[in-house]
PyMOL Python script that loads the backbone (N, CA, C, O; Angstrom):
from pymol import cmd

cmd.read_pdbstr("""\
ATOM      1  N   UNK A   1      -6.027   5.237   1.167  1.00  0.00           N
ATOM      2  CA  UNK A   1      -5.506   4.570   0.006  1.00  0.00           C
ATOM      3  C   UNK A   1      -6.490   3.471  -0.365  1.00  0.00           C
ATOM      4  O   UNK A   1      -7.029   2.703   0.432  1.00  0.00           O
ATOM      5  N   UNK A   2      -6.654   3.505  -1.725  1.00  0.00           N
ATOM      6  CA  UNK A   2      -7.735   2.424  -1.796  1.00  0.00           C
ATOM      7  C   UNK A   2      -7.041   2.078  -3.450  1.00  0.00           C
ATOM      8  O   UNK A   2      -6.598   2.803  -4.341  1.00  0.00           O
ATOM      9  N   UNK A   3      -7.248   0.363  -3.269  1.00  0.00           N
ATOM     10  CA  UNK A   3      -6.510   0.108  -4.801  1.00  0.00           C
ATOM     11  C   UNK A   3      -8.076  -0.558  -5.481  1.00  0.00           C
ATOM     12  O   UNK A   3      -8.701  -1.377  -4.807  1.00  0.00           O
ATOM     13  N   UNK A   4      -8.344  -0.327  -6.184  1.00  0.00           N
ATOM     14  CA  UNK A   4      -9.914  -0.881  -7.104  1.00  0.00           C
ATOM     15  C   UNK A   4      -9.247  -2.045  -8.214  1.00  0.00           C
ATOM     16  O   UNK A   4      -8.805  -1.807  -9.339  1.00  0.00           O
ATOM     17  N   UNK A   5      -9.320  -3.238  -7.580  1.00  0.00           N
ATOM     18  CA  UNK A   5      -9.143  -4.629  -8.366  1.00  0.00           C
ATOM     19  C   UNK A   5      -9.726  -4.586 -10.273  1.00  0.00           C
ATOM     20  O   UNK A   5      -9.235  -4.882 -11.362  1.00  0.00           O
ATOM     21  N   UNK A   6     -10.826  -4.113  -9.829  1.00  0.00           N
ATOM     22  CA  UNK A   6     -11.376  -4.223 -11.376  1.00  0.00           C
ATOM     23  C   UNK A   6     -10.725  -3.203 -12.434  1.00  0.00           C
ATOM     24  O   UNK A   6     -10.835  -3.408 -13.643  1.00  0.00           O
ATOM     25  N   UNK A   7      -9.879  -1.827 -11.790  1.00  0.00           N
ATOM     26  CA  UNK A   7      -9.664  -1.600 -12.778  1.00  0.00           C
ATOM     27  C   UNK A   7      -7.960  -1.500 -12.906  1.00  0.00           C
ATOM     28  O   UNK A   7      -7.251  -1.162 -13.854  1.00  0.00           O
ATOM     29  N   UNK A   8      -7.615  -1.967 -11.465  1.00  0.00           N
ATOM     30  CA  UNK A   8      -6.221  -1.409 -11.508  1.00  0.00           C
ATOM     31  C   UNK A   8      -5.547  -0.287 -11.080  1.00  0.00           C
ATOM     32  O   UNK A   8      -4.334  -0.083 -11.032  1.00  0.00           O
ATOM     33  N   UNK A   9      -6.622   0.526 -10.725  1.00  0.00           N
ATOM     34  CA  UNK A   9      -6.119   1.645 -10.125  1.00  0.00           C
ATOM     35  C   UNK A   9      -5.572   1.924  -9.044  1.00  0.00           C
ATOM     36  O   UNK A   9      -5.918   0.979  -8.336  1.00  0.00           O
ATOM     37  N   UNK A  10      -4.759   2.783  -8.241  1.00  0.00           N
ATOM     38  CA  UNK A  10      -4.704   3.078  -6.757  1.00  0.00           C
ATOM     39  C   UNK A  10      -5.158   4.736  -6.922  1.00  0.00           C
ATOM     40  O   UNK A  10      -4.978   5.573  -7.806  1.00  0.00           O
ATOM     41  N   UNK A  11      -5.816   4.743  -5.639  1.00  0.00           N
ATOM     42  CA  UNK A  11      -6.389   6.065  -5.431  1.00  0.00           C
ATOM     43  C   UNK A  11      -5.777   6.654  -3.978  1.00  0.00           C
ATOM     44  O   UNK A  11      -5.936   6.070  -2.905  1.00  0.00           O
ATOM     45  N   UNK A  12      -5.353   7.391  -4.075  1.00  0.00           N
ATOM     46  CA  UNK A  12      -4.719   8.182  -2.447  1.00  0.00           C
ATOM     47  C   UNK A  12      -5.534   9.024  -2.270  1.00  0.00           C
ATOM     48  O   UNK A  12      -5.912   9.522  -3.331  1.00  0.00           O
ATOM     49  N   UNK A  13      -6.217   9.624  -0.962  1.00  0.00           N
ATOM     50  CA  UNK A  13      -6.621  10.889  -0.593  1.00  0.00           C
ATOM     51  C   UNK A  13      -5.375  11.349   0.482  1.00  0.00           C
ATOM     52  O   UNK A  13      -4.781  10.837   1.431  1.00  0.00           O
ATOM     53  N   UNK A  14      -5.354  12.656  -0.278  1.00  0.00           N
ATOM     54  CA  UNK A  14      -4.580  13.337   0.481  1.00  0.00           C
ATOM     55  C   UNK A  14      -5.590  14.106   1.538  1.00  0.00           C
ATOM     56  O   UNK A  14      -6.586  14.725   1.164  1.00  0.00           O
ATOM     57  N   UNK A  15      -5.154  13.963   3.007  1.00  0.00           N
ATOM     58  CA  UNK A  15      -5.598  15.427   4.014  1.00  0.00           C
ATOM     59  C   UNK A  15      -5.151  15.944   4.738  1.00  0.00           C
ATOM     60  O   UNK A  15      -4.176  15.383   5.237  1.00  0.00           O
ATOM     61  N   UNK A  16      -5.452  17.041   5.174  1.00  0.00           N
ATOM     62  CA  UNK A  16      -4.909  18.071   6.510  1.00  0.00           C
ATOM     63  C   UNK A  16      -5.794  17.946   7.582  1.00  0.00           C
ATOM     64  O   UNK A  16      -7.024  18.000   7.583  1.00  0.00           O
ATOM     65  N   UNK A  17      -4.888  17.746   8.625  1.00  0.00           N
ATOM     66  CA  UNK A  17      -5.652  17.797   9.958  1.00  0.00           C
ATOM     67  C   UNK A  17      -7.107  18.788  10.094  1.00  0.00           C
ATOM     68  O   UNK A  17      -7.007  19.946   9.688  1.00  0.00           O
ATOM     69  N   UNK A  18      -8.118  18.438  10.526  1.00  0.00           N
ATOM     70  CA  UNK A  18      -8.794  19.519  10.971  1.00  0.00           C
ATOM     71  C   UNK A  18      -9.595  19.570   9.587  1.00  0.00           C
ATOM     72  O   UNK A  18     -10.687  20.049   9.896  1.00  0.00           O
ATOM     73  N   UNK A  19      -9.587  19.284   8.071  1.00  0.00           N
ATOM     74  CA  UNK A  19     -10.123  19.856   6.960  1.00  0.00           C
ATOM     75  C   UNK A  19     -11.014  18.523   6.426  1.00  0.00           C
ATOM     76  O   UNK A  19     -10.630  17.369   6.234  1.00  0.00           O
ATOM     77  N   UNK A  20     -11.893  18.918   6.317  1.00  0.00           N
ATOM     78  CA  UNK A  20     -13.577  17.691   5.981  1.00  0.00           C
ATOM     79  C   UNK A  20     -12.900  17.079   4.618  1.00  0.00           C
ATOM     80  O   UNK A  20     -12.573  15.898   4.496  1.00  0.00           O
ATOM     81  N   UNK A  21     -12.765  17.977   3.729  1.00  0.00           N
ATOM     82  CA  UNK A  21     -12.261  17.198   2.082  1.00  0.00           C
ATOM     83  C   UNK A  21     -11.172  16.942   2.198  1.00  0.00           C
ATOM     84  O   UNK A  21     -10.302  17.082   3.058  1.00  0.00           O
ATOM     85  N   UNK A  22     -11.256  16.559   1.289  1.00  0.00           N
ATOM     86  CA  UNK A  22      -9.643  15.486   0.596  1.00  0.00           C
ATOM     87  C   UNK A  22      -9.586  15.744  -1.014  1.00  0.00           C
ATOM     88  O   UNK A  22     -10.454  15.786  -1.886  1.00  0.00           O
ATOM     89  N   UNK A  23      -8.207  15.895  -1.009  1.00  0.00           N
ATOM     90  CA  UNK A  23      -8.297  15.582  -2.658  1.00  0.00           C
ATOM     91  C   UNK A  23      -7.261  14.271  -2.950  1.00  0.00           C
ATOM     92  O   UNK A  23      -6.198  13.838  -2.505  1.00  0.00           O
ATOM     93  N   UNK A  24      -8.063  13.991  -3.778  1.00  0.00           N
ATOM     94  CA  UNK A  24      -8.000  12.275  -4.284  1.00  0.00           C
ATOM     95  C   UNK A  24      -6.967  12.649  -5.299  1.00  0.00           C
ATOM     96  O   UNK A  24      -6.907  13.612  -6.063  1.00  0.00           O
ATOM     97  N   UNK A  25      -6.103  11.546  -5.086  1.00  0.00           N
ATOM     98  CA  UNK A  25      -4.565  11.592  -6.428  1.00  0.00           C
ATOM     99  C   UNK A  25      -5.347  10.214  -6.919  1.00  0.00           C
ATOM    100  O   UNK A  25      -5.983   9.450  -6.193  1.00  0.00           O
ATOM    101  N   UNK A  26      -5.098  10.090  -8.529  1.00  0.00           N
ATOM    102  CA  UNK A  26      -5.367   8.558  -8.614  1.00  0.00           C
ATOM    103  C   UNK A  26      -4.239   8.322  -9.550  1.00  0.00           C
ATOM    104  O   UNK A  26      -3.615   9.172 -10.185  1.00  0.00           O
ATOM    105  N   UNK A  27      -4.075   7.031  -9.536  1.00  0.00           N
ATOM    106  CA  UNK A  27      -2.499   6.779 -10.612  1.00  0.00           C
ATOM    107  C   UNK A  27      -3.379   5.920 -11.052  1.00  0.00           C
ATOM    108  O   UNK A  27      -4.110   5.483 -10.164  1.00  0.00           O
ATOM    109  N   UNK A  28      -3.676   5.302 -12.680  1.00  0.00           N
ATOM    110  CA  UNK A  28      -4.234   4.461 -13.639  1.00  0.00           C
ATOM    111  C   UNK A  28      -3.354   3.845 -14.081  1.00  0.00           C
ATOM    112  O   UNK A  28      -2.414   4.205 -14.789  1.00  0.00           O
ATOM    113  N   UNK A  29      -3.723   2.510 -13.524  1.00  0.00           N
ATOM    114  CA  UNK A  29      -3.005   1.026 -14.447  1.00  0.00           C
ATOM    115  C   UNK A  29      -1.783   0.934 -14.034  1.00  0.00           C
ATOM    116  O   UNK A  29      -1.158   1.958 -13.755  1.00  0.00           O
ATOM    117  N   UNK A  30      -1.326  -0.081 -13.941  1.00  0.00           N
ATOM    118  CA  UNK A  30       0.064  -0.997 -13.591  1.00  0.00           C
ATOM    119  C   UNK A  30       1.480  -0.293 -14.075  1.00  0.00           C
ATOM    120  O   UNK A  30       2.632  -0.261 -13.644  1.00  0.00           O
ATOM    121  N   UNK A  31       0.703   0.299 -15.303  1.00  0.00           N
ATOM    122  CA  UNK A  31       1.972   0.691 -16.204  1.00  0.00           C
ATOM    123  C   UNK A  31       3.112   1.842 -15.348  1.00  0.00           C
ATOM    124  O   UNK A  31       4.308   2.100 -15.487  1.00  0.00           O
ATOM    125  N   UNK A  32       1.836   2.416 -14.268  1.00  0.00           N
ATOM    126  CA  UNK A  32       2.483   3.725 -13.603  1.00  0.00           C
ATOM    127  C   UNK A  32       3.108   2.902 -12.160  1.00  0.00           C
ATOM    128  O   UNK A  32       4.257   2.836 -11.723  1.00  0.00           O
ATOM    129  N   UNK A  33       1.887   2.361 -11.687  1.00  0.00           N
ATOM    130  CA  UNK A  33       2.449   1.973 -10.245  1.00  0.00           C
ATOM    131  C   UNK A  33       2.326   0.648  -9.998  1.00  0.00           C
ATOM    132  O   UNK A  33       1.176   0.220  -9.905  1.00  0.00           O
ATOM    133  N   UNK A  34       3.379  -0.232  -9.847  1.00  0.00           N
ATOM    134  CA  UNK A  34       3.093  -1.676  -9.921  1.00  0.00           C
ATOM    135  C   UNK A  34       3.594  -2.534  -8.643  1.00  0.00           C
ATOM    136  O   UNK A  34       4.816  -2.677  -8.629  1.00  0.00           O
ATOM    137  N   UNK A  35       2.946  -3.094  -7.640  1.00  0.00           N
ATOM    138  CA  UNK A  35       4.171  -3.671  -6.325  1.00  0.00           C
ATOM    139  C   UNK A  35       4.323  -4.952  -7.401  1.00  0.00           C
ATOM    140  O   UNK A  35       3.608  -5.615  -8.151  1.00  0.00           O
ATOM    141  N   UNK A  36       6.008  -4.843  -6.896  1.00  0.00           N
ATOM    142  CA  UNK A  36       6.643  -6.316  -7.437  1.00  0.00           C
ATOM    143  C   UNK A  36       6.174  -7.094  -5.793  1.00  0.00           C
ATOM    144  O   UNK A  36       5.777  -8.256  -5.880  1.00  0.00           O
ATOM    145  N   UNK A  37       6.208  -6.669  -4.835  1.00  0.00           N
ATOM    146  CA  UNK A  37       5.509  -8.035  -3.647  1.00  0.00           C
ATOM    147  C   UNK A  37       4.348  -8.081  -3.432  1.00  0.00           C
ATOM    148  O   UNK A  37       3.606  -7.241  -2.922  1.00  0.00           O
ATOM    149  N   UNK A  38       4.124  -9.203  -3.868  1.00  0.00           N
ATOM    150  CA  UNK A  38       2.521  -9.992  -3.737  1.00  0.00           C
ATOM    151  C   UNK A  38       2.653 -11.522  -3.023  1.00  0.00           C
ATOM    152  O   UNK A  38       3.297 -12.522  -3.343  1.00  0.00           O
ATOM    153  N   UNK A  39       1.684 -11.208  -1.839  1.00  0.00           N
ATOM    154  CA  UNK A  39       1.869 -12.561  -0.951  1.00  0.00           C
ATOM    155  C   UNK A  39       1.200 -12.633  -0.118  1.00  0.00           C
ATOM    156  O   UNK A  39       0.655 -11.543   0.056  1.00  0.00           O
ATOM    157  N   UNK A  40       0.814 -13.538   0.742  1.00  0.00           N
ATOM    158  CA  UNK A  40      -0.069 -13.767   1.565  1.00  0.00           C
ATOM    159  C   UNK A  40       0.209 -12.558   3.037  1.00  0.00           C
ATOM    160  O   UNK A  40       1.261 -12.330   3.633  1.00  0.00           O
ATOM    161  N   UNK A  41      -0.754 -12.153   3.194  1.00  0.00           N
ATOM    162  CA  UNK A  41      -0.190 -11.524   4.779  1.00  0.00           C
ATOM    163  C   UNK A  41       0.342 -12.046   5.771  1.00  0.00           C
ATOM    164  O   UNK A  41       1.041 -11.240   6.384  1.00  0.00           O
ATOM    165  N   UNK A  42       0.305 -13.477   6.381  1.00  0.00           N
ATOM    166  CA  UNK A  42       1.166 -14.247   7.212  1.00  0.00           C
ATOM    167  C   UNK A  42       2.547 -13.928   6.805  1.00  0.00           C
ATOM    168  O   UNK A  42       3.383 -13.545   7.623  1.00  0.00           O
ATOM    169  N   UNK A  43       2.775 -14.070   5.648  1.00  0.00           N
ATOM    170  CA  UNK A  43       4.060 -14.334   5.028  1.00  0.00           C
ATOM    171  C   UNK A  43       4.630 -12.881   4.963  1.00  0.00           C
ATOM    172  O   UNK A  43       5.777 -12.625   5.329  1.00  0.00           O
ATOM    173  N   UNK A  44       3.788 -11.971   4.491  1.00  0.00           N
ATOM    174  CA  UNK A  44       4.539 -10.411   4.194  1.00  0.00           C
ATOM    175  C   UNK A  44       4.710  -9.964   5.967  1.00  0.00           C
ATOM    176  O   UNK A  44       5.647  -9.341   6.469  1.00  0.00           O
ATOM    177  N   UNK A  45       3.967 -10.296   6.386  1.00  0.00           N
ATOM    178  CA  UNK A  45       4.283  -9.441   8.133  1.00  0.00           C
ATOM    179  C   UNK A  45       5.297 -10.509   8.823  1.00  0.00           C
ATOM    180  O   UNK A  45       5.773 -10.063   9.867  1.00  0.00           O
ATOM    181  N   UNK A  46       5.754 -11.865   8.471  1.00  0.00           N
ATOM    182  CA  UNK A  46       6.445 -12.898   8.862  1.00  0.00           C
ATOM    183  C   UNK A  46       7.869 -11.868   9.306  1.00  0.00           C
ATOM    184  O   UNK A  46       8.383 -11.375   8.302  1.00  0.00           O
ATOM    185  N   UNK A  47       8.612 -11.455  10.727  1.00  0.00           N
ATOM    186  CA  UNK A  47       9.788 -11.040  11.005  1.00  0.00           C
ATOM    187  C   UNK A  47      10.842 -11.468  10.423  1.00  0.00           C
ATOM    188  O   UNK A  47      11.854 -10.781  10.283  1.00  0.00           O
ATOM    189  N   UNK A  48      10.664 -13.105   9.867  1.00  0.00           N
ATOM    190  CA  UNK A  48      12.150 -13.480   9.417  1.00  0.00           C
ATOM    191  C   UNK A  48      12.115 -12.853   7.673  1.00  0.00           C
ATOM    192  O   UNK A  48      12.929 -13.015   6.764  1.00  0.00           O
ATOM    193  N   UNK A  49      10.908 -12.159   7.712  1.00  0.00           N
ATOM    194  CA  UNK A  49      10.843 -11.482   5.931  1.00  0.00           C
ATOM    195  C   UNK A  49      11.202 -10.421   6.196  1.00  0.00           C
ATOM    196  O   UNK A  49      10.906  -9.818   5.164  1.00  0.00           O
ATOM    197  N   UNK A  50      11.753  -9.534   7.009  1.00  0.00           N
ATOM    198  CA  UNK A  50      11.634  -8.140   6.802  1.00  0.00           C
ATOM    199  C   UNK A  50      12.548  -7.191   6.177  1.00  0.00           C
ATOM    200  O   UNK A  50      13.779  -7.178   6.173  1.00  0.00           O
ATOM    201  N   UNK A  51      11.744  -6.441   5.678  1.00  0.00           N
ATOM    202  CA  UNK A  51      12.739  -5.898   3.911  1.00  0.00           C
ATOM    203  C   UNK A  51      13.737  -4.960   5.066  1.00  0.00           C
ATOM    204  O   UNK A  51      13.534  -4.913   6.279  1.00  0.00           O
ATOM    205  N   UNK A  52      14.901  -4.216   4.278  1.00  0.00           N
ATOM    206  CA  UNK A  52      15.843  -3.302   4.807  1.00  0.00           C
ATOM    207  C   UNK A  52      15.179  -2.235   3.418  1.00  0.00           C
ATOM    208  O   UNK A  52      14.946  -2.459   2.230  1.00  0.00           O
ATOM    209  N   UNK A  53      15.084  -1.380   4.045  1.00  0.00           N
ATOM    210  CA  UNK A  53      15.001   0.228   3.442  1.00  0.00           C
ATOM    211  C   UNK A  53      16.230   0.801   3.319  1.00  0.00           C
ATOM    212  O   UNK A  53      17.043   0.698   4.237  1.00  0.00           O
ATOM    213  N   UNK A  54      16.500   1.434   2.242  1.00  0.00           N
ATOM    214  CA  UNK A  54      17.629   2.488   2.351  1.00  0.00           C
ATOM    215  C   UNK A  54      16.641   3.641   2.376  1.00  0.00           C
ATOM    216  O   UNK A  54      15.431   3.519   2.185  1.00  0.00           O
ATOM    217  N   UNK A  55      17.589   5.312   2.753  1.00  0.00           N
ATOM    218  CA  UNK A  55      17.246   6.019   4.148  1.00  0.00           C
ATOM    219  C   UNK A  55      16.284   6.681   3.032  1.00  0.00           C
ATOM    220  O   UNK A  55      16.519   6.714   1.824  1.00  0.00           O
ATOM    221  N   UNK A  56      15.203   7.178   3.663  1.00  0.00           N
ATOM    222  CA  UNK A  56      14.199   7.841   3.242  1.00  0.00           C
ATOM    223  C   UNK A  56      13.267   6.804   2.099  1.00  0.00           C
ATOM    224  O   UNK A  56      12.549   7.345   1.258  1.00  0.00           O
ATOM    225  N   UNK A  57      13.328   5.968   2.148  1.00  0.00           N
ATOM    226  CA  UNK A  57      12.267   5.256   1.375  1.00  0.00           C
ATOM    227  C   UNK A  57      11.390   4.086   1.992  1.00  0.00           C
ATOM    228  O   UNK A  57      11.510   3.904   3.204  1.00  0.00           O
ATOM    229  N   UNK A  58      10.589   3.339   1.333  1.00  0.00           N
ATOM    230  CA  UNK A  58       9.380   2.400   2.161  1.00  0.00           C
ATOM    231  C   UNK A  58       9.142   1.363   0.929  1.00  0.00           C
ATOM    232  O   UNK A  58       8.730   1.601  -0.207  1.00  0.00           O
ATOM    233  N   UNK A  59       9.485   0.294   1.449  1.00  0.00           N
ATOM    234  CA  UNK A  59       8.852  -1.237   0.805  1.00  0.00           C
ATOM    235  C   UNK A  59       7.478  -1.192   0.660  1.00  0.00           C
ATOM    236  O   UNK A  59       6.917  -1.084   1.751  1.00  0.00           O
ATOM    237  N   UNK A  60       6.767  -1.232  -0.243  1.00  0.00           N
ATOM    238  CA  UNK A  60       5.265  -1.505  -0.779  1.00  0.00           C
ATOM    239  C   UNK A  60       4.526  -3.195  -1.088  1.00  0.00           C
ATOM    240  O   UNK A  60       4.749  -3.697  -2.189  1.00  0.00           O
ATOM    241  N   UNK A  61       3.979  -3.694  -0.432  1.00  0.00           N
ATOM    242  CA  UNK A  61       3.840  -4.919  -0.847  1.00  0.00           C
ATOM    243  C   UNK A  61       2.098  -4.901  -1.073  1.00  0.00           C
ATOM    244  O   UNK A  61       1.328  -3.977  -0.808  1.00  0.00           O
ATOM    245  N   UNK A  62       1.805  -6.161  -1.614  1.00  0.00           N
ATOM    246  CA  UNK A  62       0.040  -6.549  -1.762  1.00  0.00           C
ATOM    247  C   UNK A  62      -0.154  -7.451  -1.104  1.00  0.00           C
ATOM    248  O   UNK A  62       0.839  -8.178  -1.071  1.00  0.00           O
ATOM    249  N   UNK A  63      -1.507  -8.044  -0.139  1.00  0.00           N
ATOM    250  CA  UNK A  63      -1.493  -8.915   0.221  1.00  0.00           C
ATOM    251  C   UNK A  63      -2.352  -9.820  -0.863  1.00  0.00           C
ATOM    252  O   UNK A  63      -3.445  -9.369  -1.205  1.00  0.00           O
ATOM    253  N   UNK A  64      -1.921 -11.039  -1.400  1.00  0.00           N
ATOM    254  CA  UNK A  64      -2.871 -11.874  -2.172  1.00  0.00           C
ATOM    255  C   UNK A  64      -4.555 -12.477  -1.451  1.00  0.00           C
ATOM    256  O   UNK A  64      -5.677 -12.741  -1.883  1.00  0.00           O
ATOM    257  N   UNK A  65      -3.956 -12.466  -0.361  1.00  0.00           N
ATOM    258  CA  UNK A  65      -4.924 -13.301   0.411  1.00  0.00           C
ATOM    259  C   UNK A  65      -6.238 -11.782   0.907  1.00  0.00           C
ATOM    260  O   UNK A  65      -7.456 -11.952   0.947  1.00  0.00           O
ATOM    261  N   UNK A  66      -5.529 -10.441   1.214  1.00  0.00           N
ATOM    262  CA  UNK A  66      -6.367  -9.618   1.699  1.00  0.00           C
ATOM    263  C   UNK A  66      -6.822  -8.644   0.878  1.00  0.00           C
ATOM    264  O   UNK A  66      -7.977  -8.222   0.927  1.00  0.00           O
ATOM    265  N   UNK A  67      -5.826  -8.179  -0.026  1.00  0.00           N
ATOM    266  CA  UNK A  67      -6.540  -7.215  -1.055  1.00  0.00           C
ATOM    267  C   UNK A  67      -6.092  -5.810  -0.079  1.00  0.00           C
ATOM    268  O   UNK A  67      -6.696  -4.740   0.000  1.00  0.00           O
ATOM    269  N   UNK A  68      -5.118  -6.135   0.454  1.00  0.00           N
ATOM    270  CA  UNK A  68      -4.820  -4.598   1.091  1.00  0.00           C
ATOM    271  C   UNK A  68      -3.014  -4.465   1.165  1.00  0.00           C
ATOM    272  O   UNK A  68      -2.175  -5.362   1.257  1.00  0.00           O
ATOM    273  N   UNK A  69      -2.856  -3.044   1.088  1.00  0.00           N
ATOM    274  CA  UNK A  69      -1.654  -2.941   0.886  1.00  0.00           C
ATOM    275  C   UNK A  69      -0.271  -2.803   2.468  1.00  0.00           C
ATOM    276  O   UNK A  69      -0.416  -2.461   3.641  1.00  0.00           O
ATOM    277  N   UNK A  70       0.378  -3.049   2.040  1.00  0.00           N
ATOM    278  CA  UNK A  70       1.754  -3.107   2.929  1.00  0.00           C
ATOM    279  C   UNK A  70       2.260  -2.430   3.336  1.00  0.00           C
ATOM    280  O   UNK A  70       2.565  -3.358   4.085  1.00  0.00           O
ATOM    281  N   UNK A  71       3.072  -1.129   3.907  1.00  0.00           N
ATOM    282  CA  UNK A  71       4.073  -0.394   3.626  1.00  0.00           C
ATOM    283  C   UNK A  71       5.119  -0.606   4.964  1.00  0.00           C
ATOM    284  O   UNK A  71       4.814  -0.543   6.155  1.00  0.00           O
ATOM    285  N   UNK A  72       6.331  -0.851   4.412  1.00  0.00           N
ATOM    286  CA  UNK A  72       7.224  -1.192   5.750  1.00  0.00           C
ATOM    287  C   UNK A  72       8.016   0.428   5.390  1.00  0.00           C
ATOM    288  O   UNK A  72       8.618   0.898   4.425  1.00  0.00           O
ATOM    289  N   UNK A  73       7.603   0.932   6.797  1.00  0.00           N
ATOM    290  CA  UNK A  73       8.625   2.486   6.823  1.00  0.00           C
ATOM    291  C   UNK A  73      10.473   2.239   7.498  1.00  0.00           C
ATOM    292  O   UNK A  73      11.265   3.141   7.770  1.00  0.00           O
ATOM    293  N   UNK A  74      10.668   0.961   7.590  1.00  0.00           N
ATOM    294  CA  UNK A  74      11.328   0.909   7.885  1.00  0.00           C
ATOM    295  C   UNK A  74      11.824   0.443   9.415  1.00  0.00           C
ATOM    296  O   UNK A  74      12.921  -0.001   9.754  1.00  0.00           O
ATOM    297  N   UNK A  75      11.210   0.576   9.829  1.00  0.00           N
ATOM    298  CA  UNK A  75      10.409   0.195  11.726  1.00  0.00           C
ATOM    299  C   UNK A  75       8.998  -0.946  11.643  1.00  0.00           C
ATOM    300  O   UNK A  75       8.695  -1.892  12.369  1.00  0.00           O
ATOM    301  N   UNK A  76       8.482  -0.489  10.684  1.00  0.00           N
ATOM    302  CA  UNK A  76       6.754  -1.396  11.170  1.00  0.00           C
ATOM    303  C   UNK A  76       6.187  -1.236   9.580  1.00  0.00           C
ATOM    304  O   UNK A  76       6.452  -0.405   8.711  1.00  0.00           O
ATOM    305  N   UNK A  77       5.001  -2.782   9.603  1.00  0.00           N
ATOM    306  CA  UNK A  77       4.731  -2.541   8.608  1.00  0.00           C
ATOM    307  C   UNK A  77       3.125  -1.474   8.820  1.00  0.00           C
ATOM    308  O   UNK A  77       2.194  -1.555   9.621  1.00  0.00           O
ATOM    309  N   UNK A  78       3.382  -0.658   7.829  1.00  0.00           N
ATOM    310  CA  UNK A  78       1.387   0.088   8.185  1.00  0.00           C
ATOM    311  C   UNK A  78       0.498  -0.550   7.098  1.00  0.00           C
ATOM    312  O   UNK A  78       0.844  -0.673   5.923  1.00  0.00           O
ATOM    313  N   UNK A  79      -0.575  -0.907   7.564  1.00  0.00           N
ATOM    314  CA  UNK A  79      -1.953  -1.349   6.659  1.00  0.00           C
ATOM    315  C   UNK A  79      -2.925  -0.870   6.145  1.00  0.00           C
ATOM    316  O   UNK A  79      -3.632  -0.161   6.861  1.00  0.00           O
ATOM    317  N   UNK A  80      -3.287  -1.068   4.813  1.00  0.00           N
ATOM    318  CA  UNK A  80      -3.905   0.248   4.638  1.00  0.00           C
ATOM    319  C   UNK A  80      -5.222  -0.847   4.304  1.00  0.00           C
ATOM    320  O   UNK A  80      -4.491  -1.745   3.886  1.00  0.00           O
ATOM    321  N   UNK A  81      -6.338  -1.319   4.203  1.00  0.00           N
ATOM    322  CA  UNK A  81      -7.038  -2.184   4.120  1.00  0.00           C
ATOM    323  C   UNK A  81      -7.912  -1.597   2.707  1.00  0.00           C
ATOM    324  O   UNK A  81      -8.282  -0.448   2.469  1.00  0.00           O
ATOM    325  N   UNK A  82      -8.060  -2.709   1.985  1.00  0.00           N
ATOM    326  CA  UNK A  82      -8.589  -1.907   0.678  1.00  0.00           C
ATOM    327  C   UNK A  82     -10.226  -2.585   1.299  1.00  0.00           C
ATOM    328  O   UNK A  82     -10.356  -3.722   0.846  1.00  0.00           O
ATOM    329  N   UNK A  83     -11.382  -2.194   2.141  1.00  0.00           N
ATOM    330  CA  UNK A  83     -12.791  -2.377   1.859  1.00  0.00           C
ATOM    331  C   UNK A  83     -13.001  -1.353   2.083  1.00  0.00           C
ATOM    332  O   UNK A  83     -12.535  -0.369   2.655  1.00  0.00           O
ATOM    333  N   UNK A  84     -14.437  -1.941   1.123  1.00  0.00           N
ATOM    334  CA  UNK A  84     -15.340  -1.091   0.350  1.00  0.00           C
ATOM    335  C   UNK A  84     -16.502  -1.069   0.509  1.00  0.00           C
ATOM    336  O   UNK A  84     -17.205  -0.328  -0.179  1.00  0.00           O
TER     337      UNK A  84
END
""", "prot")
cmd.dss("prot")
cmd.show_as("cartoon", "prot")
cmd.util.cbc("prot")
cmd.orient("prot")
């Protein structure tokens, strides 16, 4: 997952175990995919913050301070680090 600041985009590669390529999903501009949480990473990984999921879904946050994204599955948060 990689989100590109300058233009707004998020880009996913999708892959399968075992397979060299990837194919890249990209979603363009805010209008499609937007996190309403933006915050420092101390603060988004902070335990006394931690979102509740209803069943089958995942909290998305940004970190302001890191430029990388959040995802709480519900158990843990995973990091996806946006460098480049």
């Amino acid at each position: 997952m990689y989100f590109a600041t300058d233009s707004k985009n998020l880009y996913v590669a999708e892959t399968t175990a075992g397979l060299i390529d990837a194919t890249l999903a990209q979603f363009i501009g805010p209008e499609i995919f937007n996190v309403t949480t933006r915050d420092t990473e101390a603060n988004i990984l902070d335990a006394s913050n931690t979102p509740t999921n209803p069943t089958d879904e995942v909290n998305i946050a940004f970190g302001t301070d890191t430029n990388d994204f959040y995802i709480y599955d519900g158990s843990v948060w995973n990091i996806y680090n946006n460098d480049s």
